[in-house]
C-alpha positions as CSV (number, residue, x, y, z in Angstrom):
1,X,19.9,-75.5,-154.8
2,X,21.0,-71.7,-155.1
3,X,19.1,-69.4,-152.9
4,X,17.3,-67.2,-154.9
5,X,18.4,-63.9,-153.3
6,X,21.9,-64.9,-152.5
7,X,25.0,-66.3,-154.5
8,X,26.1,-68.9,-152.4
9,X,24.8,-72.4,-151.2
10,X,22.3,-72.5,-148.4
11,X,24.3,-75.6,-146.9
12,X,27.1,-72.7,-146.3
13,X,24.8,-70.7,-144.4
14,X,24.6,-70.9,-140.3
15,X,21.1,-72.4,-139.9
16,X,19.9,-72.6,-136.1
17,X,19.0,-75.7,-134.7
18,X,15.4,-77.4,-134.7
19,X,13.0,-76.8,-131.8
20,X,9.9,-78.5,-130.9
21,X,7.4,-75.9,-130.2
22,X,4.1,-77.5,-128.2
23,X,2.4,-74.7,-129.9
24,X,-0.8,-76.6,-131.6
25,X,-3.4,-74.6,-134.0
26,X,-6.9,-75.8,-135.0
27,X,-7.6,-74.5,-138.3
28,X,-11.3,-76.4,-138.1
29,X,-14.0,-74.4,-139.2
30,X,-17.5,-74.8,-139.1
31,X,-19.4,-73.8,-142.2
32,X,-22.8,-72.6,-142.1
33,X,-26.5,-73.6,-142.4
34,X,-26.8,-76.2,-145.1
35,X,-30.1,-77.6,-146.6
36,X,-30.3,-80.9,-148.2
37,X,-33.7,-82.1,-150.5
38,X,-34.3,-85.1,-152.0
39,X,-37.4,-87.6,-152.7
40,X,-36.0,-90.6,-151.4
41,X,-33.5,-91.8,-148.2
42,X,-31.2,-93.3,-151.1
43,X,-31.3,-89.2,-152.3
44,X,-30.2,-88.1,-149.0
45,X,-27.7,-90.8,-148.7
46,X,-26.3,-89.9,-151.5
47,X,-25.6,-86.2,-151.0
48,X,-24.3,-87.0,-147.4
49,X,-21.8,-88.7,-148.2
50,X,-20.7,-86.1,-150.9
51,X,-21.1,-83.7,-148.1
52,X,-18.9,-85.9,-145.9
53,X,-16.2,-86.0,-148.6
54,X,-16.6,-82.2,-149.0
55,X,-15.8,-81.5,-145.3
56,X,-12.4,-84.0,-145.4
57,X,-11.5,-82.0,-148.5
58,X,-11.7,-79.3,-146.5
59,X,-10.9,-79.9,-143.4
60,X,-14.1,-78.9,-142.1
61,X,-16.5,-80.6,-139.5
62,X,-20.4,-80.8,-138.9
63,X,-22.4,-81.6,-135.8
64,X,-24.6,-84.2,-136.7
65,X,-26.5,-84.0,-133.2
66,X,-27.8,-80.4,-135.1
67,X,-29.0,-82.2,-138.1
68,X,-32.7,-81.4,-138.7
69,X,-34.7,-83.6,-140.5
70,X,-38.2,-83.2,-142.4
71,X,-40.4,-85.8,-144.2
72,X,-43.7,-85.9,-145.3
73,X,-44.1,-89.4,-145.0
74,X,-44.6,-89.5,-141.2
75,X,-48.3,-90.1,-139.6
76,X,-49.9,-87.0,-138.5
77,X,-50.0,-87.3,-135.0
78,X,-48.4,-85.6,-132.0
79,X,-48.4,-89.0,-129.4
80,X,-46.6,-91.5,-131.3
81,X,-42.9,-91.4,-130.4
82,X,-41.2,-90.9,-133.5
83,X,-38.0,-92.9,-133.9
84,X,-34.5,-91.6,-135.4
85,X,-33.5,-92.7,-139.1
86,X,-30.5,-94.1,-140.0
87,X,-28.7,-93.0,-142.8
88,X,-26.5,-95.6,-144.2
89,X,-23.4,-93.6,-145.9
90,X,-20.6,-95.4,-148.7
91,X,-17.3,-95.5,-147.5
92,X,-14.5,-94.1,-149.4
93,X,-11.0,-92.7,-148.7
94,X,-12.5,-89.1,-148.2
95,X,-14.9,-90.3,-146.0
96,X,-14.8,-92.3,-142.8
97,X,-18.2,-92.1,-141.5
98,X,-20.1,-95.4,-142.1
99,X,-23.8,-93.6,-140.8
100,X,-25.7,-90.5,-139.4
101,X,-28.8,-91.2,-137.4
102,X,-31.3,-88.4,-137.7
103,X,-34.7,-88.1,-135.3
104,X,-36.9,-86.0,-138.0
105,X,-39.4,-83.8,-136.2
106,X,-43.5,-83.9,-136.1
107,X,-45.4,-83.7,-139.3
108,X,-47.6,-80.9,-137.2
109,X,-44.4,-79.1,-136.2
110,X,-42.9,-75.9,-137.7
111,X,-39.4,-75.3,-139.1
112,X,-37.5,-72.4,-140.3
113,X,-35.8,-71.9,-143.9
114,X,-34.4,-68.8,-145.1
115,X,-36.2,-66.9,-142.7
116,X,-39.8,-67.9,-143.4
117,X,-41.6,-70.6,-141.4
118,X,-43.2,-73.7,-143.1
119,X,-44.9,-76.4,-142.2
120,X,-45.5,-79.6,-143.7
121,X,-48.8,-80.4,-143.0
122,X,-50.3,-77.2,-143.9
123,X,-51.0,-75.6,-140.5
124,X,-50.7,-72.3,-139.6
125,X,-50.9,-72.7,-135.7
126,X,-47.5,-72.1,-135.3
127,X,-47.5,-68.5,-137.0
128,X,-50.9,-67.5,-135.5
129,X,-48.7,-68.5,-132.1
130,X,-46.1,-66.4,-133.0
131,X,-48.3,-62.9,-133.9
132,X,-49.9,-63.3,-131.3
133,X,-46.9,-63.4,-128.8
134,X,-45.2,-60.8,-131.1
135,X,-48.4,-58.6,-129.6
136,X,-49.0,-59.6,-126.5
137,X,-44.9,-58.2,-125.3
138,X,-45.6,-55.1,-127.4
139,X,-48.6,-54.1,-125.2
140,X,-47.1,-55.6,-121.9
141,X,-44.1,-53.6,-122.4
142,X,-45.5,-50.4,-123.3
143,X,-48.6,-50.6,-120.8
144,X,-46.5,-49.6,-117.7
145,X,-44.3,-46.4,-119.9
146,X,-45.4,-43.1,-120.0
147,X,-46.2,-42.7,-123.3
148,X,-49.2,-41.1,-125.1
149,X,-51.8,-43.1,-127.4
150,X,-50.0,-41.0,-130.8
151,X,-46.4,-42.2,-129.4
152,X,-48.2,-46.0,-128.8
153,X,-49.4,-45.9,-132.4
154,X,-46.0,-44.7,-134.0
155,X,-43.9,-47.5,-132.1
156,X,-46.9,-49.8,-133.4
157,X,-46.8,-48.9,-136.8
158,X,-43.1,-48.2,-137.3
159,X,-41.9,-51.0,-135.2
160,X,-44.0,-54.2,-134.8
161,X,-46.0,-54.0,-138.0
162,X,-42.9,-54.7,-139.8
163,X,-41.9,-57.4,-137.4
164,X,-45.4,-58.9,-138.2
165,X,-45.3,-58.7,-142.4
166,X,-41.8,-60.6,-142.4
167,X,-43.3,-63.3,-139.9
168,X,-46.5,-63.9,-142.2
169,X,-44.9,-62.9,-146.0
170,X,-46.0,-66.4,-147.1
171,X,-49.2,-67.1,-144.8
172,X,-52.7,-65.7,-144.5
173,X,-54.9,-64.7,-142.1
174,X,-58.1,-64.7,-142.0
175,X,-59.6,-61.3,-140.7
176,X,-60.9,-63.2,-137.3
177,X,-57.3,-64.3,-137.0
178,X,-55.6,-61.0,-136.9
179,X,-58.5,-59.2,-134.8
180,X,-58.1,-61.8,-132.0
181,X,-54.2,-61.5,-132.4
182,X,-54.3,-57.6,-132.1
183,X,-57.1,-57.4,-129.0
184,X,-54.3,-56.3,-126.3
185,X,-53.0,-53.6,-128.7
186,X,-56.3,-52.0,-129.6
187,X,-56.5,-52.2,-125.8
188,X,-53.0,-50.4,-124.7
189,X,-54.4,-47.6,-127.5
190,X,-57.9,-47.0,-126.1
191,X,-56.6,-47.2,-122.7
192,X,-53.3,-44.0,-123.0
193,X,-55.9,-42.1,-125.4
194,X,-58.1,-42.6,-122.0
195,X,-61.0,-43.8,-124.1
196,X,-63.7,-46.2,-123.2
197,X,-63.4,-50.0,-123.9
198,X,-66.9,-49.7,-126.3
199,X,-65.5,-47.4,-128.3
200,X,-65.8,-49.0,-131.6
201,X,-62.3,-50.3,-133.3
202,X,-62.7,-48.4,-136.8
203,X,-62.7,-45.2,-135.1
204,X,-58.7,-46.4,-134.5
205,X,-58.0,-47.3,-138.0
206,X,-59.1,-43.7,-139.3
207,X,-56.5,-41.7,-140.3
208,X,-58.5,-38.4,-139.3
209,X,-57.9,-39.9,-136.0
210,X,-55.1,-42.0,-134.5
211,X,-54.4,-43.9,-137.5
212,X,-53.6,-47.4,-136.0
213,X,-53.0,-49.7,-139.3
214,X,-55.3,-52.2,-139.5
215,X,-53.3,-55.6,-139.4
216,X,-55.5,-58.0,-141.8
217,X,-56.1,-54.5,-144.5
218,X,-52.3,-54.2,-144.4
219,X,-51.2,-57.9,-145.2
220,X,-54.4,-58.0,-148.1
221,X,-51.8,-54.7,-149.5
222,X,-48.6,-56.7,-148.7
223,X,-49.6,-59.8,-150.5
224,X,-51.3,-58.1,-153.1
225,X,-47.9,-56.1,-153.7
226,X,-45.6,-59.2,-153.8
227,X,-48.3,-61.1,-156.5
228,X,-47.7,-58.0,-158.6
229,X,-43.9,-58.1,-158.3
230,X,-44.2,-61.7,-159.2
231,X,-46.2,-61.4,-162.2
232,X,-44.5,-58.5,-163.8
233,X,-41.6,-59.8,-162.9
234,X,-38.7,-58.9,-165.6
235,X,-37.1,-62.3,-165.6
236,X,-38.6,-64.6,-167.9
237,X,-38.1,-67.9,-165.5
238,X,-40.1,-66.0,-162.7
239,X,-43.0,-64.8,-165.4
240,X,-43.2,-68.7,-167.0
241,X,-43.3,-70.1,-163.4
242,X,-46.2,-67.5,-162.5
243,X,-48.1,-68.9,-165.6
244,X,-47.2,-72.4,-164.5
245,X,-49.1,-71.4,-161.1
246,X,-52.1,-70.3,-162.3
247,X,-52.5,-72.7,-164.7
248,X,-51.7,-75.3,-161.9
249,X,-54.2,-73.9,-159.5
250,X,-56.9,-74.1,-162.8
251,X,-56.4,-78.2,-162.8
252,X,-56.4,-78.3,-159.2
253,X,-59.6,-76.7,-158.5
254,X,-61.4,-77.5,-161.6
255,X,-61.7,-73.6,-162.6
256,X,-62.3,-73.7,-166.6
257,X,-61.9,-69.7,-166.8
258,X,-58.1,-68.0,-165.7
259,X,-58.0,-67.7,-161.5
260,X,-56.9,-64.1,-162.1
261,X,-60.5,-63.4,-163.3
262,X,-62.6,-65.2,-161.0
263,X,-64.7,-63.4,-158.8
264,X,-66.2,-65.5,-156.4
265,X,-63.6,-68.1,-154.2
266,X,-66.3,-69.3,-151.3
267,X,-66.8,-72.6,-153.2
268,X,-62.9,-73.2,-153.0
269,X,-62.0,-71.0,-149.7
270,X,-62.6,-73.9,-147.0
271,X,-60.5,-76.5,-148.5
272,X,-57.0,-77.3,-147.1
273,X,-55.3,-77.3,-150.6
274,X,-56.6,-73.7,-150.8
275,X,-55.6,-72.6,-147.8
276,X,-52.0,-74.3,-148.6
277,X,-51.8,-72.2,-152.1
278,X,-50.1,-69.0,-151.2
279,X,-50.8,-67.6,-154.6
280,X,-55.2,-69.0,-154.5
281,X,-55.2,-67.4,-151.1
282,X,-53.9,-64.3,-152.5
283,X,-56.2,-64.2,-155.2
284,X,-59.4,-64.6,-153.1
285,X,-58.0,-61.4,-151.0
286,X,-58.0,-59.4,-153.6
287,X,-61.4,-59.6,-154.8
288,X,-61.9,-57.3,-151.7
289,X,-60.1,-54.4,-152.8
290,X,-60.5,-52.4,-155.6
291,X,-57.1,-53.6,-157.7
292,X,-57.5,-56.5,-160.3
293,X,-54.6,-58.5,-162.6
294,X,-55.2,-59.5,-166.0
295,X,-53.3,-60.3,-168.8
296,X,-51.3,-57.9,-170.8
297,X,-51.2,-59.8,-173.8
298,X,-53.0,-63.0,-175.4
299,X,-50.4,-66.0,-175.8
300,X,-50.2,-69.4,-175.9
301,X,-49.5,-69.4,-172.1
302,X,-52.4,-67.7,-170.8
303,X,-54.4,-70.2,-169.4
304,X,-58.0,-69.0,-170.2
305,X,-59.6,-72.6,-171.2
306,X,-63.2,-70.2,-171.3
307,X,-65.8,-71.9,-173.7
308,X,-68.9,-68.7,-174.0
309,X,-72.3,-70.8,-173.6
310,X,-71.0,-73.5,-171.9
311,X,-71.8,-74.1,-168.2
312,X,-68.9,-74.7,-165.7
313,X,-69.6,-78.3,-163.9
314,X,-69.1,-76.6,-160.1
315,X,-72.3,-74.7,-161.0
316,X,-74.7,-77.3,-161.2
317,X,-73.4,-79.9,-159.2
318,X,-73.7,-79.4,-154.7
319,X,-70.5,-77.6,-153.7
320,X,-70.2,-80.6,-151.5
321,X,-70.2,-83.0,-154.1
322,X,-68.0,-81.2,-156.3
323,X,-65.5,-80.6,-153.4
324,X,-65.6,-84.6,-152.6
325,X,-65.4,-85.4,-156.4
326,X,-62.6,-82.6,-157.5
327,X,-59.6,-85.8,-158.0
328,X,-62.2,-87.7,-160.3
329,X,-62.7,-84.6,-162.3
330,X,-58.6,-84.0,-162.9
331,X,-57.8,-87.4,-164.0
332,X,-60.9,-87.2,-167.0
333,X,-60.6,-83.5,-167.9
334,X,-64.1,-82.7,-167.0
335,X,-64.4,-79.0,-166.6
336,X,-68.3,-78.4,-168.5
337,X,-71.4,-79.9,-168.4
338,X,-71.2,-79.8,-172.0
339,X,-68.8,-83.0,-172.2
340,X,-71.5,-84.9,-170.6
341,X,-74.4,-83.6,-173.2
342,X,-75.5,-85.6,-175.9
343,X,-74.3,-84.2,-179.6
344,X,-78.1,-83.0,-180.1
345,X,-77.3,-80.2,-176.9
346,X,-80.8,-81.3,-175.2
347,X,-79.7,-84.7,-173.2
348,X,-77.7,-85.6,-170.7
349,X,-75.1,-88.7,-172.0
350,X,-76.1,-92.0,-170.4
351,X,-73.8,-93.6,-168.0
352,X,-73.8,-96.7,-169.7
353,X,-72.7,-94.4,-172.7
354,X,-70.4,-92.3,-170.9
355,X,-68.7,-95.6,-169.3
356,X,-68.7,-97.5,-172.4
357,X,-67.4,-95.0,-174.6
358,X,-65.4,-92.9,-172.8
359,X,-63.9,-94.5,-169.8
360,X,-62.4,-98.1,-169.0
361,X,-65.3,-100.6,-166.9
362,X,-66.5,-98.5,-163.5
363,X,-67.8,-101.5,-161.3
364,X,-68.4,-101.5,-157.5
365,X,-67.1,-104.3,-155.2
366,X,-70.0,-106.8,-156.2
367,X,-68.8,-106.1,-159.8
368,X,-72.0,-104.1,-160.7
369,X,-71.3,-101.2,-162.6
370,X,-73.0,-97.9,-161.2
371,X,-72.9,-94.7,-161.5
372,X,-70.6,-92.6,-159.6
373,X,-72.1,-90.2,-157.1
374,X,-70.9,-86.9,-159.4
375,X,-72.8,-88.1,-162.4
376,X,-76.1,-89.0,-159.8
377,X,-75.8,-85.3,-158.8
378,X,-75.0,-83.6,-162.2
379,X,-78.4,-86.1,-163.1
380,X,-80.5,-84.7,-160.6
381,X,-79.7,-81.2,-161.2
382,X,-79.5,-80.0,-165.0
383,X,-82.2,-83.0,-165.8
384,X,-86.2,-82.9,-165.8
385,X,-87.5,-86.0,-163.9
386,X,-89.2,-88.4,-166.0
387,X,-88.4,-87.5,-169.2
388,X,-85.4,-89.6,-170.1
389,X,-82.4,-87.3,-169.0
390,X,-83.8,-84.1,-170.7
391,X,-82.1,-81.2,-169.8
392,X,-83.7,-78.2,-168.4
393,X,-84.0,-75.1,-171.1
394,X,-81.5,-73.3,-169.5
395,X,-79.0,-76.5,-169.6
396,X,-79.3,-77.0,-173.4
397,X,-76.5,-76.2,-175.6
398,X,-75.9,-75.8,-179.5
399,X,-75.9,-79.1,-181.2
400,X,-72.1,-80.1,-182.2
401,X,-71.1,-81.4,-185.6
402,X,-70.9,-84.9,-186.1
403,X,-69.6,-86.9,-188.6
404,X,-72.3,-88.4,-190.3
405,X,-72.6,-92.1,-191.5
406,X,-74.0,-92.8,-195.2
407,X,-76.1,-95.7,-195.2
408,X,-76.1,-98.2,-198.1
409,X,-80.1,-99.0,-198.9
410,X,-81.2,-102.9,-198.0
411,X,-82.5,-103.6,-201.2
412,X,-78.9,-104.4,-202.1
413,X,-78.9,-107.3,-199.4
414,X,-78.9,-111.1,-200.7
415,X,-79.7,-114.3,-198.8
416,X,-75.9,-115.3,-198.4
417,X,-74.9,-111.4,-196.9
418,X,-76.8,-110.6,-194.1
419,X,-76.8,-107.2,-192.1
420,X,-77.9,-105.6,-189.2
421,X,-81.0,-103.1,-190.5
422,X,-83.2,-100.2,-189.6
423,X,-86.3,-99.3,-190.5
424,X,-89.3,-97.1,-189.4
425,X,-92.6,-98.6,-187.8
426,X,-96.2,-97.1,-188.3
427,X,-95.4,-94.4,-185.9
428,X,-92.4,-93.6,-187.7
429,X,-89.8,-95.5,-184.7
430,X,-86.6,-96.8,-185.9
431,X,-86.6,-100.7,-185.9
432,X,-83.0,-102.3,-185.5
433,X,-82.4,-105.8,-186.4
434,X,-80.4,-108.7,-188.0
435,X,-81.2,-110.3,-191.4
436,X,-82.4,-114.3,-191.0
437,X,-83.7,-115.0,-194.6
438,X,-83.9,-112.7,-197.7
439,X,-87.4,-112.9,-200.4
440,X,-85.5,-110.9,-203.3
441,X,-88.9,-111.5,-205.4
442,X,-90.8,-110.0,-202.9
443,X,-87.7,-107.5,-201.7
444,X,-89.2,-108.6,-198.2
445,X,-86.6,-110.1,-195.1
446,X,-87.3,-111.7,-191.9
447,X,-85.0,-110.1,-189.2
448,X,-84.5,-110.8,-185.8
449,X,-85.9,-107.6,-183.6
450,X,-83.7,-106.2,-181.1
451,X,-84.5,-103.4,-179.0
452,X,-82.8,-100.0,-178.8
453,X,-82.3,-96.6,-176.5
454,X,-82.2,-94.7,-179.6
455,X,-85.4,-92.8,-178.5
456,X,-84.6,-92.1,-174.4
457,X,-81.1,-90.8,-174.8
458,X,-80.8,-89.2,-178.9
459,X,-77.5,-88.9,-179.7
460,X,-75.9,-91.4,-177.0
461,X,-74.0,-94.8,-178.5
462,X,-76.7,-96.9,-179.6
463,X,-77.3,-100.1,-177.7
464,X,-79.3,-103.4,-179.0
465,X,-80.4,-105.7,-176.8
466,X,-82.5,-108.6,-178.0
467,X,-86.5,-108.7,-177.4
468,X,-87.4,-111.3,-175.5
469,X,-90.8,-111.6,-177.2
470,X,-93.8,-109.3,-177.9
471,X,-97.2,-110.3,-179.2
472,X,-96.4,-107.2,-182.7
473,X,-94.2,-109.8,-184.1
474,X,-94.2,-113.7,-184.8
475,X,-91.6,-116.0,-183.5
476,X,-89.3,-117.5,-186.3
477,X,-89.3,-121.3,-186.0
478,X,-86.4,-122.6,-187.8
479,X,-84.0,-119.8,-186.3
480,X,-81.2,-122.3,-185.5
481,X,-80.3,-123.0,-189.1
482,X,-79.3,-119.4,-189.6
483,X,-78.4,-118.1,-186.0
484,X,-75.7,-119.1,-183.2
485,X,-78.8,-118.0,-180.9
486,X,-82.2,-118.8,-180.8
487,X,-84.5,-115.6,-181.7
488,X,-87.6,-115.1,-179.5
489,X,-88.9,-112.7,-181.7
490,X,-88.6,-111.6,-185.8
491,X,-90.9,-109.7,-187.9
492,X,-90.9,-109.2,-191.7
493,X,-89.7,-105.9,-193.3
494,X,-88.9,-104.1,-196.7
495,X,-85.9,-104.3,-198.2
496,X,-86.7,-100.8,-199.9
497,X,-87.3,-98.9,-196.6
498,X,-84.7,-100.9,-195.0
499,X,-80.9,-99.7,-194.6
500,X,-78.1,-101.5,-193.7
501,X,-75.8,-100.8,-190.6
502,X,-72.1,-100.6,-190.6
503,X,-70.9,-102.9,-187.7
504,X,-68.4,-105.8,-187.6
505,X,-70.9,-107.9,-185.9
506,X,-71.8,-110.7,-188.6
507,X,-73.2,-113.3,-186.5
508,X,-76.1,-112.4,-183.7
C-alpha cells in the first residue's frame, strides 16, 4: 500500500520500534438519570435488559445499588420490612447480567421525578414537611440579621416564595395548611416592624402596608394560571388531553353538568380521589376568586351531559350515601333521578323492575335479592310514604314517549288459541288473565285470574303473579285438562271488552 502523501512504500520508511506504554485510559461514562415504567415485572424485565444491552453497546455502566424502585402494589404500611425484588434479566451476547435485585421503597414514602415530588399513595405529608422547613430556616436565619421588617418582606417575597411555588406546582394546600407553615415568618415580620404579637395577620398582607404575600392567595393565582395555560394551550394533544380530564373527572365524581361550571365542590372536597386530582383541586379553588373558565366554542368534545329539568342524583340522595355508592353509579351510568322514574314522570321505578329490566340478578349472600342501600335512600327521599313510590311534586318530571302496543280485541280468540287477557272490573281496574275455555255463542271465557302491580307502580314492567283464591271469583274445577297448573281461582269475562296480550307465554 502507497502512502497517500508520499511516492514510495511505507515498508521503505525508517519506522521506530514498538513500546509498551503502561499508560491505561478508562473511557467509562456514566449516563444520567433514567426512568423506567411499566405495568408488570415482565415490563420492567424487559426494558432492563434492553438497557443492559444499551450500556455494552456503549461501553457505559450503571450502579444498580442506586436503582429506585416504585410500585403501587405494596401494602400501605410503614412497619412491615419490605423485601428486595428480583429482576430476572435474558441473557444475550450484549448482556452478561443474569439479575438486578431492587428493594422498592414505602408506598407512604415520597420520590422525586423531574423536579416535582409525588407520592403514590396520595399523601401530601411529605411536601407540607418540606414548606414548612423551607420556612422555619428562612426566619431562623434572618431573626438574628439586622434587617428591617420592608427588607424581611422583600427577601420573603423575592426569595422564598418562589422556592415555595416550584415545591407545591402540583399539590394543594388547604388554607389551614399554609397559615400553620408560615407562623414563624408572620412572626420574624411583626417582630423587626416592632409590632405586637395580636396584631391581626391581614394587616401584613395589605399592600398599603408591608405587603407580605399571602402564601395560600398566591398558590389559588399560581394554579389558577397553569389550568389556564393548559386549557388554551396551542397544541392540539395538550387541549384533547384537557378535555379528556374533565370529562374523566365528570365519570369519576358523578357530575352530569361540565366541572368547569360547577359551583359548589363541598360534596366532593373530602374525598381522597379529590384531593389526588390536581386539575378537581384546582377547580374548587377557583370558585373563590373572581376568574371562571368556560368553553369557547360548542363541539362534540365538550363534555356538558346537562339534561334542563332533570334532577342530578347527588341532590337527593345523603352525601354520605352518594360518596359510599359513587363506583355503583359509574359502572350503570346513573347520573339523574330521572333514569329511575317511571315513563308517566310521577313514580319512582320498582326495584324488582329496575333489577329485572335493567340489570343482571342483585342477590345478597342468602340469595335474596334486595335492594341496594342507594336505591333505599333515593326511596326515602324523592318518595311520599305510603303511597306506592309517588314522587314528591317537586320530583316529578315530563312523561317520556313510549312506544305504544296495539292490542288485538278478544272477541277474535277461539277455544283451540288461548291468550293471556285484560279487561276492566266495576271500578274500572285492569284484570289480567289466561284463557281456560272459550263460549263463542255467548262471546264469554273462563280465565285464570292473576294478580298485577299495574296500579302501585304505573308505568313499571308489569308483573303477574297467580291469585291464590278470593271469595269475587269461583274456583274452576276441571282446570287440569287445560292447564300444566292447577288454578285456585278463575272468573268469567267478555270477549268484547277483553283484549289479548302479546307475550310468548302460551301455557300458564
Amino acid at each position: 500500500m502507497l502512502d497517500p502523501y508520499i511516492l514510495r512504500s511505507p515498508s521503505l520508511l525508517s519506522t521506530p520500534s514498538a513500546e509498551s506504554s503502561a499508560l491505561l485510559i478508562n473511557n467509562l461514562v456514566f449516563m444520567d438519570d433514567s426512568t423506567l415504567i411499566s405495568s408488570s415485572k415482565a415490563g420492567l424485565e424487559h426494558m432492563l435488559t434492553i438497557t443492559e444491552e444499551f450500556y455494552a453497546l456503549n461501553n457505559t455502566s450503571a450502579n444498580h445499588q442506586k436503582y429506585v424502585l416504585i410500585s403501587n402494589s405494596l401494602p400501605i404500611t410503614t412497619t412491615s420490612v419490605i423485601s428486595p425484588v428480583e429482576f430476572n434479566l435474558s441473557l444475550s451476547p450484549l448482556n452478561s447480567t443474569s439479575s438486578i435485585s431492587v428493594t422498592p421503597i414505602s408506598i407512604t414514602s415520597s420520590f422525586q421525578f423531574l423536579g416535582v415530588w409525588f407520592n403514590i399513595n396520595g399523601s401530601r405529608d411529605f411536601v407540607k414537611k418540606q414548606i414548612a422547613n423551607e420556612c422555619n430556616s428562612f426566619a431562623a436565619t434572618l431573626r438574628p440579621a439586622k434587617l428591617t421588617a420592608k427588607q424581611v418582606v422583600y427577601l420573603y417575597n423575592t426569595v422564598l416564595i418562589p422556592k415555595l411555588e416550584y415545591r407545591m406546582q402540583v399539590t394543594h394546600l388547604s388554607d389551614k395548611d399554609c397559615y400553620v407553615a408560615t407562623r414563624l415568618v408572620r412572626s420574624l415580620v411583626k417582630q423587626k416592624a416592632n409590632f405586637s404579637r395580636t396584631l391581626p395577620n391581614p394587616i401584613l398582607y395589605l399592600s398599603q402596608a408591608l405587603g407580605l404575600i399571602n402564601l395560600s392567595s398566591h398558590l389559588v393565582q399560581c394554579h389558577v394560571n397553569n389550568l389556564f395555560l393548559m386549557a388554551n394551550s396551542t397544541t392540539s394533544f395538550i387541549q384533547r388531553l384537557f378535555v379528556y380530564r374533565l370529562m374523566l373527572i365528570q365519570f369519576q365524581f358523578l357530575i352530569p353538568i361540565s366541572p368547569l361550571v360547577v359551583a359548589d365542590w363541598s360534596l366532593w372536597s373530602n374525598m381522597n380521589v379529590f384531593k389526588c386530582d390536581y386539575i378537581a383541586c384546582t377547580l374548587a379553588s377557583m370558585v373563590s376568586t373572581p376568574f371562571r373558565l368556560q368553553h369557547a366554542n360548542s363541539t362534540s368534545l365538550c363534555p356538558d351531559l346537562t339534561l334542563p329539568g332533570h334532577t342530578p342524583l347527588y341532590s337527593c340522595m345523603s352525601p354520605k350515601t352518594f360518596k359510599a355508592c359513587l363506583k355503583v353509579f359509574r359502572r350503570r351510568h346513573l347520573y339523574y333521578l330521572s333514569q329511575l322514574i317511571t315513563p308517566t314522570g310521577t313514580h319512582l321505578v320498582s326495584w324488582t323492575a329496575y333489577r329485572t329490566a335493567y340489570i343482571a340478578l342483585l342477590a345478597d349472600k342468602r340469595g335474596r335479592s334486595l335492594p341496594h342501600k342507594w336505591y333505599l335512600d333515593i326511596q326515602a327521599t324523592t318518595t311520599i310514604p305510603d303511597l306506592h313510590d309517588r314522587l314528591y311534586d317537586h320530583y316529578v318530571c315530563s312523561p317520556t314517549e313510549v312506544p305504544g302496543v296495539s292490542l288485538v280485541p278478544g272477541i277474535t280468540t277461539n277455544q283451540k288459541n288461548r291468550h293471556w287477557l285484560v279487561t276492566l272490573d266495576g271500578n274500572a281496574a285492569p284484570l289480567f288473565g289466561k284463557q281456560l275455555t272459550v263460549q263463542p255463542k255467548k262471546d264469554t271465557c273462563i280465565i285464570v285470574y292473576w294478580t298485577s302491580d299495574c296500579l302501585s307502580s304505573p308505568g313499571d314492567v308489569i308483573r303477574l303473579h297467580p291469585c291464590s283464591g278470593c271469595d269475587a271469583h269461583v274456583p274452576f274445577p276441571a282446570a287440569n285438562k287445560y292447564t300444566t297448573v292447577e288454578p285456585r281461582c278463575t272468573f268469567t269475562v267478555s270477549l268484547l271488552r277483553s283484549l289479548i296480550l302479546p307475550t310468548h307465554n302460551e301455557r300458564i
